[in-house]
N, C-alpha and C positions, 0 to 999 in steps of 0.2 A: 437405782436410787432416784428418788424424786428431785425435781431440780430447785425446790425451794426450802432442799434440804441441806447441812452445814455438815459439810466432809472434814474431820478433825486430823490436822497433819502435824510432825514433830518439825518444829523449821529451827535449823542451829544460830545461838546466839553470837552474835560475831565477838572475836577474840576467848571464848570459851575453850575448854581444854576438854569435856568429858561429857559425855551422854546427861547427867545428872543437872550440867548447866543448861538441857533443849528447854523450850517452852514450848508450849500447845498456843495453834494460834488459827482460828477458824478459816475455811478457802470455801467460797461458796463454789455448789457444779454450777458447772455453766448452765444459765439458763435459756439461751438459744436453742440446744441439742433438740427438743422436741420438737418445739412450731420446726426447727429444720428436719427432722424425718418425718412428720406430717408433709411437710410442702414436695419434700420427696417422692413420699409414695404415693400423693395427689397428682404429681407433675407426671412420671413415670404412666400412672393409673391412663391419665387424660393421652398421651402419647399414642398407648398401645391402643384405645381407643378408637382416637382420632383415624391415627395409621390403618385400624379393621374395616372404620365406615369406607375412608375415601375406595378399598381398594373392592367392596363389595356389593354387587348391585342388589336391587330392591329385592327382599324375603316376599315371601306371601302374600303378609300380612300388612308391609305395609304402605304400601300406593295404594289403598284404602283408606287408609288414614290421613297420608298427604294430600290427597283430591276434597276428604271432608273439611280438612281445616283449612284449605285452599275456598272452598266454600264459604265457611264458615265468614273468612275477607269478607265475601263480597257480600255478604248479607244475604245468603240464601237456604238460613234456615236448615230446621235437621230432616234433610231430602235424602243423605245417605249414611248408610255406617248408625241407625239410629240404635241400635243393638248393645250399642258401648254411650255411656252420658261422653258429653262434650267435651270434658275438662283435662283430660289427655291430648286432646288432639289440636285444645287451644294452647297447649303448652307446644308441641310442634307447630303450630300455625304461627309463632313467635319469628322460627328459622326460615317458614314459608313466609314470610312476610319481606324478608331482608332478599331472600330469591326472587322474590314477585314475579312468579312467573305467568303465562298468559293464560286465563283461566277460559273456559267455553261453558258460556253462563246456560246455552240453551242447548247441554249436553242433559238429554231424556233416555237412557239406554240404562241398562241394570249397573247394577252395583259391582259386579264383578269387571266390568268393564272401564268404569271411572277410573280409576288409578292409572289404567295402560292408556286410558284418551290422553290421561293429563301429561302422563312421563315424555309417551312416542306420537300423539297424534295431536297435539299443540303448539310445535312449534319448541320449545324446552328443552333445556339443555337436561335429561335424567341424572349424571353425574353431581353438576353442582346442585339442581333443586333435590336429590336427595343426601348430600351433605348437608343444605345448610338445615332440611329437615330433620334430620339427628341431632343434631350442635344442642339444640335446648334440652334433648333427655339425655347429653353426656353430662353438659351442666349439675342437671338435676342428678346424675347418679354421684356426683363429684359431693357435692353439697349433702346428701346422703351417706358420703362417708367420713363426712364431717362429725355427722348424729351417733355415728357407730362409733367411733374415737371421742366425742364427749360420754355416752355414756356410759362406756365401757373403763375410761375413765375416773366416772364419780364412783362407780361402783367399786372398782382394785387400783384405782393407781393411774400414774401416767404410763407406766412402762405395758398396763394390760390395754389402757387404751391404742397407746399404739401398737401393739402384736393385735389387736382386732381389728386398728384397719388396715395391715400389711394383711391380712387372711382378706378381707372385702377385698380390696385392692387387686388383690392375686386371684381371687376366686375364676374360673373358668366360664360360667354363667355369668355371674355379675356384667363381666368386661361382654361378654356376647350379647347378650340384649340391652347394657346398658350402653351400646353402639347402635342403636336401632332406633326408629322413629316406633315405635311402639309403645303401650301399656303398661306392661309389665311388671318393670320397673318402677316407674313412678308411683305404681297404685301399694306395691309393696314397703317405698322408701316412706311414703307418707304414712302408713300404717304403724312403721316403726316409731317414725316421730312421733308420734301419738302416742305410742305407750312410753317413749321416753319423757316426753313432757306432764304426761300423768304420773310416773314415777319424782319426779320436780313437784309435783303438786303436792306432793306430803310435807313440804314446807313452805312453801306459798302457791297455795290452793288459790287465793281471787286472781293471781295472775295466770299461770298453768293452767286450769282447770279449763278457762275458754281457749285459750290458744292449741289443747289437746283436739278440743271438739272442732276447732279448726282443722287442722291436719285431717281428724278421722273425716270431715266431709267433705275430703279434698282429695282423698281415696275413695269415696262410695260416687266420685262423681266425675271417677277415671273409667273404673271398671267393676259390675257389681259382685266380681268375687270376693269382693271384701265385707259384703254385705252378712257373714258369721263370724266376723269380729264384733260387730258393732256389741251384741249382750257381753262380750267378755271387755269390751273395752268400759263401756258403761260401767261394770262392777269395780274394775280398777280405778274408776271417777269416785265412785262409791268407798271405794275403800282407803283412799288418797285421803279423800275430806274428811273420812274417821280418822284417821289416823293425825291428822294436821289438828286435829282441835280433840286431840286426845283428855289436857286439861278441863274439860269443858262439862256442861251438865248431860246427862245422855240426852232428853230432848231439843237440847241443841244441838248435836252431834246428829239425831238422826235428820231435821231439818236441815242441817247443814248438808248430811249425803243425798238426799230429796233434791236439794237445789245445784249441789252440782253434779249430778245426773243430769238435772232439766237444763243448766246449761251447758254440758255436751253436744245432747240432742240435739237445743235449739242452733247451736252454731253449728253441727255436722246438716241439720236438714236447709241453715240458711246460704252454706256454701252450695247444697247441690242447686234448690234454686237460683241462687246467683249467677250457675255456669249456664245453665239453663234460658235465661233471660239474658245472658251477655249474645249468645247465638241467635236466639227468637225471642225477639223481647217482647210480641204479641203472644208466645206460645200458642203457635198454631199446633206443632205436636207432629205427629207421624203419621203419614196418608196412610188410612185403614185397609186399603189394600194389601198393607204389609203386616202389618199384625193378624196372627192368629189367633182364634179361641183356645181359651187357656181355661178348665174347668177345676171342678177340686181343690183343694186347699192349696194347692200353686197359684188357681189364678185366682183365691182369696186375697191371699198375703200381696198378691200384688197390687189389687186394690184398695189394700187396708194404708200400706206406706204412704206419709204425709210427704211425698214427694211428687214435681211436675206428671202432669200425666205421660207424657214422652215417658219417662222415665219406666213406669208403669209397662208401656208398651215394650220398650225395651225388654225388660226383664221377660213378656210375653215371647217376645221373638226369641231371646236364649234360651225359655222354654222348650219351645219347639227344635231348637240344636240338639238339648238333651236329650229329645226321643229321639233322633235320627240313628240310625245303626252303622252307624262308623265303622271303618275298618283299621284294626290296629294291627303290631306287628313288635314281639318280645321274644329276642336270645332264638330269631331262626322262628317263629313260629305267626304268622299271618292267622288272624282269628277278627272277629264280627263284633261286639259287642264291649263289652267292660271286664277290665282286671281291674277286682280293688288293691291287688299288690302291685299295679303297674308303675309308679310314681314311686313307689320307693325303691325298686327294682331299678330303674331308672336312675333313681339318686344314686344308689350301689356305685353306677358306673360312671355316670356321670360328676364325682365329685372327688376331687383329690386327695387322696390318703390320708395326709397328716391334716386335712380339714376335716375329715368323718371322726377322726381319733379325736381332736379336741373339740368338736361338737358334745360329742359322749363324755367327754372329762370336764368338759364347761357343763353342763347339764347334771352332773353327778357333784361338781364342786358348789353348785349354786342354792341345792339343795343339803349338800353337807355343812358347809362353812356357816355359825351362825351368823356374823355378820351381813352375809350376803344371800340370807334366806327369801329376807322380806322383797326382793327382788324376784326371785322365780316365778310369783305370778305373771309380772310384768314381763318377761321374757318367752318363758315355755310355754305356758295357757296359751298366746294367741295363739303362738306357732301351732301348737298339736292341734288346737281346734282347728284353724284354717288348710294344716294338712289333711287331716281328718276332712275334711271338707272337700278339697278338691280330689281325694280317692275315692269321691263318690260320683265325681262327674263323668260321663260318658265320654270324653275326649282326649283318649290315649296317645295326645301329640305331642310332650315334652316336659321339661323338669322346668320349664318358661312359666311352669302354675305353681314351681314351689320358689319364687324368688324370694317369696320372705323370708326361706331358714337360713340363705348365704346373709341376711339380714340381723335377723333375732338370731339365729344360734350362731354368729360371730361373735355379737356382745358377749353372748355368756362362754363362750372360748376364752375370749380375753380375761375374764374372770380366774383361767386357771393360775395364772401370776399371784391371787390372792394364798395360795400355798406358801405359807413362807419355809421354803426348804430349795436347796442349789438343786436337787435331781429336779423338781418341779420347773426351775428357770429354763436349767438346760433342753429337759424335754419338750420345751414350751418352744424353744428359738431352734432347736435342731426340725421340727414338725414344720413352725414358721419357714425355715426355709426351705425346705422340701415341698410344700405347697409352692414356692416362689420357684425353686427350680421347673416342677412340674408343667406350672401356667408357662411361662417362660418358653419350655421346651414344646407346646402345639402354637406359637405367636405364628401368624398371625390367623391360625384357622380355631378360631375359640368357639364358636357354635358345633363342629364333630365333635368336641373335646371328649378323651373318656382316659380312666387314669388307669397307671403303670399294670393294675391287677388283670383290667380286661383287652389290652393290647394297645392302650393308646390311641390318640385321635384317627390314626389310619384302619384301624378294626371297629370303629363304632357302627360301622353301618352293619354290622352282620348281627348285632342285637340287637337296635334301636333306630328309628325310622323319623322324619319330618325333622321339625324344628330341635332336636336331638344331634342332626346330622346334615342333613339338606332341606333346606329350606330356601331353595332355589339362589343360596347369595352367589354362588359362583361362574352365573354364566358369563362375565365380562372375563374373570378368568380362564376360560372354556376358548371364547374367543383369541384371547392373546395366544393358548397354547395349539390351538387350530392353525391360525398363520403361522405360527413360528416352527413349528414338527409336520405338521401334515398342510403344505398349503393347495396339494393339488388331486385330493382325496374327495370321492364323495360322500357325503356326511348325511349320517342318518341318526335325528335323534328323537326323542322321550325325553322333554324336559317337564319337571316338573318345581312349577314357578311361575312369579306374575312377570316375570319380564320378556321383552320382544325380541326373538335372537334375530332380526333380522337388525335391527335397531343396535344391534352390537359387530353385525360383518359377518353372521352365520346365514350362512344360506343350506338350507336343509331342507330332509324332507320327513314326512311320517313312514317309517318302518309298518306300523302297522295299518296302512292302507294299501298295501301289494301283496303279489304273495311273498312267501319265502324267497323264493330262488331269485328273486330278484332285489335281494339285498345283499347289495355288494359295495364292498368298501370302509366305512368306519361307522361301526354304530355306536353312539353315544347315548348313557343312558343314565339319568338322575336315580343317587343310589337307594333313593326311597320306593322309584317305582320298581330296583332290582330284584328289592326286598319282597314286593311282594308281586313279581311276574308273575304273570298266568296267560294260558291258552298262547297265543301268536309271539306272543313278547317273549314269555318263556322260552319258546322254540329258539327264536331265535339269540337268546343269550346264552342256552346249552349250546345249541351250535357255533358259537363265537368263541374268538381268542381275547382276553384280558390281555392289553399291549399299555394301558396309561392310566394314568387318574389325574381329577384336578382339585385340589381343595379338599381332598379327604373325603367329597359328596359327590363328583360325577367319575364316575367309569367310563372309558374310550376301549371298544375291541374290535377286531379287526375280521372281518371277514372276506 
């Protein structure tokens, strides 16, 4: 029941003798109950969070990103990381700023290397300068589940707003990278807003209509895989101001969708410049040495965008990612190039049961129900375009490309509450907490996470490979479990990840620069590279015993 609604009670008239003397006399619900299970499952959300960053050290990806926005401080320009715009990384550069840690301004060495000068070869404490690096994109994932509970919300109710953001909330993904100094997340939270405030726009279009265009160039200026939103979000601009001026003559209706189309544009193309000119406010751009030739209608469209030239560049360089022939790895099988069923294969596993189930029932309800029709554009379009989208990229590394379904298809989950029937509620909150128990039961290893059907967080790695499962966070854990069980072992490992195990008290060596027989004692081995042993590695893993694991992503055996 909503809380602004008047629960009718029988309350007995004092000195009365029979039911016939009650009177009805109105009892408002409390209306605290919601802002307190909102503040609840924000508080809880930010907790398990908090808890994942402190105890996990740097992923892959990103001491790339803390070294660029570390950068960014000192005024030196996009010299690295130019591949991704600015505007993520000045959102981490917020945390990096309150760290201050000592930067090495006449650090000239490649890009893969920035990250590990700034963590292990400056002087920095790694630990806290990559907490207080994450601190701004748990914020922002916090604040993102604010959007998902209002508009989930306007659409069904208070009670559907919040069963969608207990599903956000609890999500398995969500909480993994929305603990990370990364992307991601932010490029997807902002996307959301944007069709949520475009759907606002159908009743006050002059206020909505720019603050949408906001949001969307606030996402194209994180990361440019949001850049196949942009025509479906522009139509929902378009279809918002028809809609809001439906009284109206039609050529004022279609001036009006003309104008606010043009200012979406203008404020999504005015955010990316802005992030643009807060780092290089001369835009000097990106030394040509790094950018490649980019021919054909890829490197048209790139020079067609009224965006900075960096920007341009950029998109060049992730061109050149997409031809590179990757190596992936799906349910046992190591392969070369692209599955377009990878990503969803992937979600299969990666996404908790009674969250697939009411993805599919919010998705079905959204398009059944007629009140909550005129919604599904706003909802499902981006999503299938943008999934659709990234099953086409060559980069079979994790379900970290579909953060916007834990996003869009939570709103329209929460939608299922618009059922008005008790099997609908029930089914709604037994699902709800089955997801909650699920997340719950892999805390605090949320990046393995894979649910009940495929064996849970400790079997991911035998289907799924990289930021799926290892994505190097657990060599600090690696370390604690080195000292504490084997401290007088010699240690042979395969790590794979940006961080320095020497830097954490692992003193090791490579396995694969000796021969065989002279591997002896504990080889450790990150469970992405087990996944896809070959030649020397191989040998030596058929020939090991499986004695430990840490984090659900590294393997310890014993030879």
């Amino acid at each position: 029941m909503m809380a602004s609604e008047q629960q009718t009670v029988l309350v007995p008239v004092p000195g009365a003798g029979s039911r016939d003397d009650e009177v009805r006399r109105p009892r408002p619900v409390r209306r605290w109950l919601v802002p307190l299970l909102v503040a609840v499952l924000l508080a809880q959300m930010a907790a398990v969070m908090a808890t994942t960053a402190v105890q996990q050290t740097p992923t892959i990806d990103e001491p790339v990103y803390v070294a660029t926005a570390a950068e960014y401080l000192h005024g030196q320009g996009i010299r690295h990381n130019p591949e991704h715009p600015p505007l993520g990384k000045l959102v981490i550069a917020v945390g990096v700023a309150i760290a201050d840690p000592h930067v090495d301004t006449a650090f000239d060495g490649p890009q893969i290397d920035l990250g590990p000068h700034l963590l292990y070869e400056s002087g920095n404490d790694p630990w806290r300068l990559m907490f207080w690096a994450r601190l701004p994109v748990m914020v922002l994932t916090l604040l993102f589940g604010l959007v998902v509970f209002a508009f989930a919300r306007e659409l069904a109710g208070r009670a559907a707003g919040v069963a969608a953001l207990a599903l956000y909330a609890f999500s398995p993904d969500v909480v993994a990278h929305g603990s990370l100094a990364t992307l991601d997340v932010p490029m997807a939270g902002f996307l959301l807003t944007s069709a949520w405030l475009l759907w606002r726009a159908r009743a006050r279009p002059r206020l909505y209509v720019p603050l949408a265009g906001l949001a969307l160039g606030a996402a194209l200026a994180t990361k440019m895989s949001a850049l196949p939103a942009v025509p479906v979000l522009l139509g929902l601009a378009a279809f918002s101001v028809w809609t809001a001026d439906r009284g109206a003559g039609t050529r004022r209706r279609v001036l009006g969708v003309l104008a606010g189309a043009a200012v979406v544009t203008l404020a999504a193309v005015a955010v990316v410049w802005v992030s643009y000119l807060v780092v290089d406010p001369r835009l000097r751009g990106v030394a040509p040495d790094q950018v490649p030739v980019v021919r054909g209608l890829r490197g048209t469209l790139a020079g067609l965008l009224p965006f900075p030239p960096a920007y341009a560049d950029g998109m060049r360089i992730q061109f050149r990612f997409e031809n590179h022939p990757w190596e992936g790895f799906l349910f046992g099988r190591v392969y070369t190039g692209h599955l377009w069923y990878y990503l969803p294969a992937a979600l299969l596993v990666k996404t908790p049961l009674g969250l697939l189930a009411l993805w599919a029932a919010g998705a079905v309800v959204l398009m059944a129900v007629r009140r909550l029709r005129p919604a599904a554009p706003y909802l499902l379009v981006p999503a299938a375009v943008l999934l659709a989208s990234a099953m086409t990229g060559s980069r079979d590394f994790g379900t970290r490309y579909t953060l916007f379904l834990p996003m869009f298809l939570t709103v329209a989950a929460g939608c299922v509450l618009a059922v008005r029937r008790r099997w609908a509620t029930v089914v709604t909150g037994a699902l709800v907490l089955f997801v909650a128990v699920s997340s719950a039961r892999t805390f605090p290893y949320y990046l393995p996470y894979s649910n009940e059907a495929f064996g849970g967080p400790a079997r991911t790695h035998l289907r799924l490979h990289d930021s799926n499962v290892d994505w190097g966070q657990d060599l600090g854990r690696l370390a604690d479990r080195l000292r504490e069980r084997y401290p007088d072992g010699r240690i042979w490992l395969v790590y794979k990840g940006s961080g320095l195990p020497a830097s954490y008290g692992i003193e090791a060596a490579d396995p694969r620069e000796v021969p065989v027989d002279e591997v002896r004692g504990l080889l450790v081995v990150s469970d992405s590279s087990v996944a896809k042993a070959k030649g020397r590695l191989a040998e030596l893993i058929d020939s090991s015993r499986a004695v430990d694991e840490v984090g659900h992503s590294i393997t310890i055996y014993r030879r």
